[in-house]
Backbone as CSV, one residue per row, in Angstrom:
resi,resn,N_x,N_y,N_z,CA_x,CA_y,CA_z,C_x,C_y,C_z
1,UNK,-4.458,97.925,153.254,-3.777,98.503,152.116,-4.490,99.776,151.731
2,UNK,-3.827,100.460,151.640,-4.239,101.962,151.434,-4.560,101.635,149.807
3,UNK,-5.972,103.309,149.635,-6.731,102.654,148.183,-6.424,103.524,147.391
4,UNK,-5.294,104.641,147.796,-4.489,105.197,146.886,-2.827,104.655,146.506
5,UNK,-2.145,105.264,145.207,-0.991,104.447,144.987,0.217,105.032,145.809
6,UNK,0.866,104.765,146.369,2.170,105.023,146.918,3.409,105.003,145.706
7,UNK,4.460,105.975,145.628,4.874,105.963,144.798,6.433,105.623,145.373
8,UNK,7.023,104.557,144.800,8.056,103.563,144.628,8.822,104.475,145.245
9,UNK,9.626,103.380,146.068,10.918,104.065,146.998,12.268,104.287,146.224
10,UNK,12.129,103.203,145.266,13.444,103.662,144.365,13.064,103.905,142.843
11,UNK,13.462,104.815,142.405,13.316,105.741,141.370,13.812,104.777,139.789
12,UNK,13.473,104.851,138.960,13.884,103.575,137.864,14.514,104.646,137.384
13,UNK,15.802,104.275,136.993,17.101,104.566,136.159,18.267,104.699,137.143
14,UNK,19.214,105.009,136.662,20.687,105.228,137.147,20.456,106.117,138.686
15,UNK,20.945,105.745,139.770,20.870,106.502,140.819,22.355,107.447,140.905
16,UNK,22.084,108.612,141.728,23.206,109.353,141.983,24.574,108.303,142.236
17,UNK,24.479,107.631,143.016,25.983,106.948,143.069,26.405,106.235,142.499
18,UNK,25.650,105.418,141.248,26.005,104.794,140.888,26.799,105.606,139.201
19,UNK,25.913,107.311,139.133,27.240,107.918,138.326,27.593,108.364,139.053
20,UNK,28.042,108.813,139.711,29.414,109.170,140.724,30.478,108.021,140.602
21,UNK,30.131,106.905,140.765,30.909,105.387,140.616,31.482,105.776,139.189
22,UNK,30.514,105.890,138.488,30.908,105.603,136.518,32.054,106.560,135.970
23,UNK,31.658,107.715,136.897,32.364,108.778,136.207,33.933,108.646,137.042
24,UNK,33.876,108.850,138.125,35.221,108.355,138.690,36.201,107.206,137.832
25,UNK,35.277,106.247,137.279,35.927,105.058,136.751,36.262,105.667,135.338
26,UNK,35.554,106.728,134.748,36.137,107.097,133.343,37.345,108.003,133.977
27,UNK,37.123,109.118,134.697,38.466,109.724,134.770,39.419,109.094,135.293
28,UNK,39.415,107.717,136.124,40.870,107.371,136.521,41.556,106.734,135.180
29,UNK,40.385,105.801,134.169,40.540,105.456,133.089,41.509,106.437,132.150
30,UNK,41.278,107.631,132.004,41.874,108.849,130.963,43.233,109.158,131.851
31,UNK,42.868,109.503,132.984,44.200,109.381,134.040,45.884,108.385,133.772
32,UNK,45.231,107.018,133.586,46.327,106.169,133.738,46.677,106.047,131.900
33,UNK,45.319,106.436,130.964,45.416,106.149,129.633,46.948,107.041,129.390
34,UNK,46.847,108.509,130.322,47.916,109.263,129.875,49.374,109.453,130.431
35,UNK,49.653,108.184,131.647,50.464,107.909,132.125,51.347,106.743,131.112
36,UNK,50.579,105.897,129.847,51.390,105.511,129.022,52.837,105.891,128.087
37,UNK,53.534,105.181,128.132,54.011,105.319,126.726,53.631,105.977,125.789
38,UNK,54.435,107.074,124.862,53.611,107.399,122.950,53.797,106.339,122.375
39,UNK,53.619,106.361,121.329,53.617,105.819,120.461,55.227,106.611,119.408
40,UNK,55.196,107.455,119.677,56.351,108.744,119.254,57.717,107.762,119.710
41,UNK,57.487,106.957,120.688,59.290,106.619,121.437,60.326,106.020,120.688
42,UNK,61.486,106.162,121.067,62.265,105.590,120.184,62.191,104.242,120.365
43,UNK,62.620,103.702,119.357,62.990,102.056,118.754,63.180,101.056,120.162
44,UNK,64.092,101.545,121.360,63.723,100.922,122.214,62.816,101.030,123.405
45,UNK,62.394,102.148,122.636,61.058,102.461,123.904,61.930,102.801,125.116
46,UNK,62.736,103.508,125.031,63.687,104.049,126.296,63.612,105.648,126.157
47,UNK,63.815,106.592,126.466,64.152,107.973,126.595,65.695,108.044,126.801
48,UNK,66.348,109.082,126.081,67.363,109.325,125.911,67.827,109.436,127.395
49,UNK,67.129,110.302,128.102,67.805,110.292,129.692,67.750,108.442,130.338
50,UNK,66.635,108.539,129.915,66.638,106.351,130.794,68.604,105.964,129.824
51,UNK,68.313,106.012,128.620,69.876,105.493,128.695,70.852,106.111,128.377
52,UNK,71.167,107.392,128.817,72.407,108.065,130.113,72.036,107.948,130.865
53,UNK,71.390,107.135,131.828,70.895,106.555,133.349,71.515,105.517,133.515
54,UNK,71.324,104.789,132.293,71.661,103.011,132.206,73.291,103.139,132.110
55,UNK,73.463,104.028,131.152,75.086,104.036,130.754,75.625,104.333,131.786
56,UNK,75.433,105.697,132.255,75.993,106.007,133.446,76.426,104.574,134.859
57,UNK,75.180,104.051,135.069,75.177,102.805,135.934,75.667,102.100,135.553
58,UNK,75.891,101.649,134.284,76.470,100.464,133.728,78.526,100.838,134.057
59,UNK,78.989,102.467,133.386,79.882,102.484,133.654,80.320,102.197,135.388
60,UNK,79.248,103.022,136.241,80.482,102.974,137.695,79.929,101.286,138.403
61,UNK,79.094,100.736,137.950,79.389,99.340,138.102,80.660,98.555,137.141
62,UNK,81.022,99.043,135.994,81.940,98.558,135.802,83.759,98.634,136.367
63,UNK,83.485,100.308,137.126,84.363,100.888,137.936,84.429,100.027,139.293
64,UNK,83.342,100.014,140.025,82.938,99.459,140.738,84.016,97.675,140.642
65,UNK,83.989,97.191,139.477,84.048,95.738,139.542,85.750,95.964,139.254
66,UNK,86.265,96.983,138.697,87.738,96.916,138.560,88.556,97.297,139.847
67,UNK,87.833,97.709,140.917,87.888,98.081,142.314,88.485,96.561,142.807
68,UNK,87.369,95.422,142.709,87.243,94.708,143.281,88.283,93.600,142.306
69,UNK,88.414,93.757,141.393,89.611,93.075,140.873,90.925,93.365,141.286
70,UNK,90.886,94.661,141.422,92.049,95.411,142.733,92.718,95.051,143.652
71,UNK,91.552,94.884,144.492,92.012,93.893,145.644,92.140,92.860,145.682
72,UNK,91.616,91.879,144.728,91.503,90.621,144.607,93.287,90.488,143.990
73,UNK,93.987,91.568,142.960,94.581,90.999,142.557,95.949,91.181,143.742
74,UNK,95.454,92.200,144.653,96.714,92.371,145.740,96.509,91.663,146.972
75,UNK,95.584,91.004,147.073,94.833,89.991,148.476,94.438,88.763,147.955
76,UNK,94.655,87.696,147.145,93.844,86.915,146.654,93.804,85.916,147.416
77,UNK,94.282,86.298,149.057,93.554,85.364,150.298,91.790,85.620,150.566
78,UNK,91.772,87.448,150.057,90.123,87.586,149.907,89.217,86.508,149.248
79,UNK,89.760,85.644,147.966,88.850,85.507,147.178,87.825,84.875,147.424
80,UNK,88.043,84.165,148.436,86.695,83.425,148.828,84.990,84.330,149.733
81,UNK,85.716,85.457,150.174,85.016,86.407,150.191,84.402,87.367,149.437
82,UNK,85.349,87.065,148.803,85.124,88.720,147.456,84.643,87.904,146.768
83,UNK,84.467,86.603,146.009,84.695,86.193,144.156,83.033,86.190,144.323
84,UNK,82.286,85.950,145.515,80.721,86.144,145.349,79.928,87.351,145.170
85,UNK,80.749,88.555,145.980,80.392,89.967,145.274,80.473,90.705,144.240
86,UNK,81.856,90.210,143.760,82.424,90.488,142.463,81.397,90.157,141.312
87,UNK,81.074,88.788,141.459,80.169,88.224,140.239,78.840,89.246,140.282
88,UNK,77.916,89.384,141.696,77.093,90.201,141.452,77.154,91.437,140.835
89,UNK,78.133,92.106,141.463,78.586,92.910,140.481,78.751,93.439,139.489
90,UNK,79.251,92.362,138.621,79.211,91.979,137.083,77.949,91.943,136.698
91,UNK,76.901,91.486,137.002,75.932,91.009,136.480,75.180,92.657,136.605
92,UNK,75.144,93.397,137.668,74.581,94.224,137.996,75.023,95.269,136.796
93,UNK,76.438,95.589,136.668,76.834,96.066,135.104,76.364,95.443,133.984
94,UNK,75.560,94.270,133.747,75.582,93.770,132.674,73.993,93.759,132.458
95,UNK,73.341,94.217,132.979,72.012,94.168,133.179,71.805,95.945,133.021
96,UNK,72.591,96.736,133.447,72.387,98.484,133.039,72.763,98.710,131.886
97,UNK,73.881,97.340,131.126,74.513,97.726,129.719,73.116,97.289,128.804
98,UNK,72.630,95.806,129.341,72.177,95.087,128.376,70.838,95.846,128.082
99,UNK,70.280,96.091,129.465,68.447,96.477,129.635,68.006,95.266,129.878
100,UNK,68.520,94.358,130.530,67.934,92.763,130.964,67.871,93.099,132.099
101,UNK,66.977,92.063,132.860,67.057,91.962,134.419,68.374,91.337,134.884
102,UNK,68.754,91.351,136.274,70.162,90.577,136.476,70.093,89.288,136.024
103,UNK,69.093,88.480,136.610,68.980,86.843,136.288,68.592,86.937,134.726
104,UNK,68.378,87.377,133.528,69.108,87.210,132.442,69.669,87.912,132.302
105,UNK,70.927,88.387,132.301,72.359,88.848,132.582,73.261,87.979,132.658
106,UNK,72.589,87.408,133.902,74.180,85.930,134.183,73.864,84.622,133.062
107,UNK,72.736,84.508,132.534,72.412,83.534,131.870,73.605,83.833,130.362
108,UNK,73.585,85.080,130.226,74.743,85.654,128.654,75.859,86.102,129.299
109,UNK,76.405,85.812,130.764,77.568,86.229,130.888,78.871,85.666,130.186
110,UNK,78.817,84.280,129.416,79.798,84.152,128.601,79.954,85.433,127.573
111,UNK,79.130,85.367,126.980,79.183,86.424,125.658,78.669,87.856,125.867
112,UNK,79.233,88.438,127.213,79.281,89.565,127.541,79.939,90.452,127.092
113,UNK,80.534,91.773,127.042,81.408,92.187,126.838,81.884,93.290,127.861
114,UNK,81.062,93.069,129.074,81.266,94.006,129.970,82.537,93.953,130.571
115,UNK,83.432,94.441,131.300,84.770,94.118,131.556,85.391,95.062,132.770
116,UNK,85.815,94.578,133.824,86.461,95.513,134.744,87.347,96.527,134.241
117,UNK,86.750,97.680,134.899,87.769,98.685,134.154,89.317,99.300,135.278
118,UNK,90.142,98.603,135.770,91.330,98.823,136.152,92.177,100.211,135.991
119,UNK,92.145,100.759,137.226,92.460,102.052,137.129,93.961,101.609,137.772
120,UNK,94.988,101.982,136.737,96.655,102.245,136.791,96.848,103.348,138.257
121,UNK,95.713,104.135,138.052,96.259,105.152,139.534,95.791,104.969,140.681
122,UNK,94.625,103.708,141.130,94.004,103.487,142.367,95.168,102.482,142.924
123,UNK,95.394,102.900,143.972,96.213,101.747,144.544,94.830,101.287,145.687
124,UNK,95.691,99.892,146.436,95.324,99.427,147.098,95.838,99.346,148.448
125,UNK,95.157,99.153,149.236,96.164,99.213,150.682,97.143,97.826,150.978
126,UNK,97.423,97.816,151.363,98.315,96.667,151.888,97.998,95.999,152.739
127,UNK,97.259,96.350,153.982,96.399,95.104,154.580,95.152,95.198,154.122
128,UNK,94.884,93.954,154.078,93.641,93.612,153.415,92.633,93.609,154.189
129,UNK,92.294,94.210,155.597,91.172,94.707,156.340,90.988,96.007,155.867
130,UNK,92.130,96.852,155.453,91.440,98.330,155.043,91.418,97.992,153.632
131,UNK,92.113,96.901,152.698,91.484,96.881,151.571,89.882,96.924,151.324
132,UNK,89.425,95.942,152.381,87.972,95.488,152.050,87.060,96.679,153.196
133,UNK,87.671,97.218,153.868,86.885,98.631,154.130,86.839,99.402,153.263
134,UNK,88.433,99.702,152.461,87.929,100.699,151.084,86.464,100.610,150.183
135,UNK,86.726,99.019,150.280,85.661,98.611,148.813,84.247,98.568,149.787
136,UNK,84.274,98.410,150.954,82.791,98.276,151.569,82.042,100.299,151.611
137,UNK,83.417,101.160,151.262,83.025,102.379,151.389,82.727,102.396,149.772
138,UNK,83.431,101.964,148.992,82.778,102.183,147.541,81.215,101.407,147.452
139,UNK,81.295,100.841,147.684,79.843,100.269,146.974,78.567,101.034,148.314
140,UNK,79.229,101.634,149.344,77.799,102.078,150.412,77.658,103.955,149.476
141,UNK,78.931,104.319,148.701,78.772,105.567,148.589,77.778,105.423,146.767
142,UNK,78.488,104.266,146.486,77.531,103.771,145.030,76.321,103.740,145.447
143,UNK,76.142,102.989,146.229,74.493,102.631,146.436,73.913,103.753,146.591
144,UNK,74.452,104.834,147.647,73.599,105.984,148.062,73.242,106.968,146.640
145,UNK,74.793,106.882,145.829,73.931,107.976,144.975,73.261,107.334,143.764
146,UNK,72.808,106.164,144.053,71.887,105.096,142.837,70.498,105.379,143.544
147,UNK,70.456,105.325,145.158,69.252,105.603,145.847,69.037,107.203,145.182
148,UNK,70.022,108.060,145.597,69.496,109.579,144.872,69.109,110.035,143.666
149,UNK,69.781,109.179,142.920,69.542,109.250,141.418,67.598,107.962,141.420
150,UNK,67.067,108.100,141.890,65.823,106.975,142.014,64.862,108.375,141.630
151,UNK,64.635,109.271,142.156,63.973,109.865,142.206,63.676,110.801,140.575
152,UNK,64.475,110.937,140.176,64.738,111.543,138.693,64.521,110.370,137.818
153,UNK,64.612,108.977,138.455,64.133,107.926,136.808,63.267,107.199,136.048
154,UNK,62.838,107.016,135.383,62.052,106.182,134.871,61.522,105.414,135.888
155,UNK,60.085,104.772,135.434,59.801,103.241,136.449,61.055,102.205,135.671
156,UNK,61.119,101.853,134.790,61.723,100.579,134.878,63.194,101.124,134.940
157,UNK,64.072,101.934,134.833,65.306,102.331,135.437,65.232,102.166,137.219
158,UNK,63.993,102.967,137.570,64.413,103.285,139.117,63.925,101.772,139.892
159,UNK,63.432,100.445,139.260,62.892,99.564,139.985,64.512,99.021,139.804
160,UNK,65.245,99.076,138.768,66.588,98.175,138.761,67.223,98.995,139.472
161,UNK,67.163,100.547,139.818,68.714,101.019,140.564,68.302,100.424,141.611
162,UNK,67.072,100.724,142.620,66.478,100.369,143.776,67.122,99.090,143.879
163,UNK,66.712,98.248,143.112,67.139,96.886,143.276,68.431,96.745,143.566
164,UNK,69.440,97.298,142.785,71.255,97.082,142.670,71.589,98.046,143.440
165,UNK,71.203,99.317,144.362,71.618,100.181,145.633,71.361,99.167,146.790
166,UNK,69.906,98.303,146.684,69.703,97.733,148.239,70.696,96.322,148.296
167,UNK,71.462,95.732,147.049,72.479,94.936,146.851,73.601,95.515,147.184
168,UNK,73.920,96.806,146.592,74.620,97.290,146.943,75.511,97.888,148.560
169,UNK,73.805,98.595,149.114,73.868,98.302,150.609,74.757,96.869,151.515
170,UNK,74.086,96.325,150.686,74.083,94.602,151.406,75.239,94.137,151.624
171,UNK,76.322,94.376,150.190,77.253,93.911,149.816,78.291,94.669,151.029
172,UNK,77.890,96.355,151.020,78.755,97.225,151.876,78.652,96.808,153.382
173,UNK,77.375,95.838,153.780,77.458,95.348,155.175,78.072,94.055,155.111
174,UNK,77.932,92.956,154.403,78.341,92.004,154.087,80.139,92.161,154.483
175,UNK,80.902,93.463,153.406,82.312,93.667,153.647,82.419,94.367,155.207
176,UNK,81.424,94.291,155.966,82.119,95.280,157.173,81.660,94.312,158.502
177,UNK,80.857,92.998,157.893,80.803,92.227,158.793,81.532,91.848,159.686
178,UNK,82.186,90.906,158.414,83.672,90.297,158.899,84.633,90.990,159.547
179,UNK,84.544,91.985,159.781,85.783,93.053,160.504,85.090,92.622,161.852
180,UNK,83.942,92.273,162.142,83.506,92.536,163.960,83.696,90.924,164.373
């Protein structure tokens, strides 16, 4: 043992990385602090654009569902095909009207007031293979511009369009199945 002192390999107090660590952890801290909510928001904590987002969606899903009452009411050999899209449907309007998720949506679909909106000037085709191609082209051209409209919305707007475009998708393969 050497009869002079050697002086300690690690230094007593805070080492370089461990503020490098600290400080990173305060700025991501101030970072996400300012990704909140104000306190300023309105009453439902929505932004005026989130609901003309919602409204907007809520109406062409309700367009959307008077489509499908359409055909249902000139094909109602469809219904066993259609009456399961239709309902999603509904719910998918009733969830952009309400600000609920879909699954509570259908739970208040008695005391809804959402309602197919029946257009006097859309006709329908007469065979009911290009009926249900019409409607498999409405809901793939819905979905797409619910996917485009994602990018301009809110998180909790754009997690529900996302959600009701990739239904939407689904529904538009679902109607173009059955044709093959």
């Amino acid at each position: 043992m050497p009869s002079y002192l050697t002086a300690p390999r690690s230094r007593p107090g805070p080492r370089r990385r461990s503020l490098l660590a600290g400080a990173a952890g305060v700025a991501s801290a101030a970072l996400l602090t300012g990704c909140t909510d104000s306190a300023g928001s309105d009453a439902d904590g929505r932004s005026s654009a989130a609901r003309r987002l919602r409204a907007r969606a809520a109406e062409e899903s309700a367009e959307l569902l008077g489509r499908y009452d359409a055909v249902l009411a000139a094909h109602p050999s469809l219904s066993g095909r259609l009456a399961p899209l239709r309902a999603e449907v509904k719910k998918h309007a009733e969830a952009f009207e309400d600000g609920r998720a879909p699954a509570a949506a259908s739970a208040s679909a008695a005391g809804s007031h959402v309602a197919s909106k029946p257009s006097p000037a859309r006709s329908v085709a007469s065979d009911p293979k290009k009926a249900v191609g019409d409607l498999a082209k409405a809901e793939r051209e819905l979905a797409d511009r619910r996917g485009a409209a994602l990018v301009d919305a809110p998180a909790a707007e754009a997690r529900l369009l996302a959600s009701v475009a990739a239904a939407g998708a689904a529904h538009a393969y679902l109607l173009t199945e059955g044709d093959k």
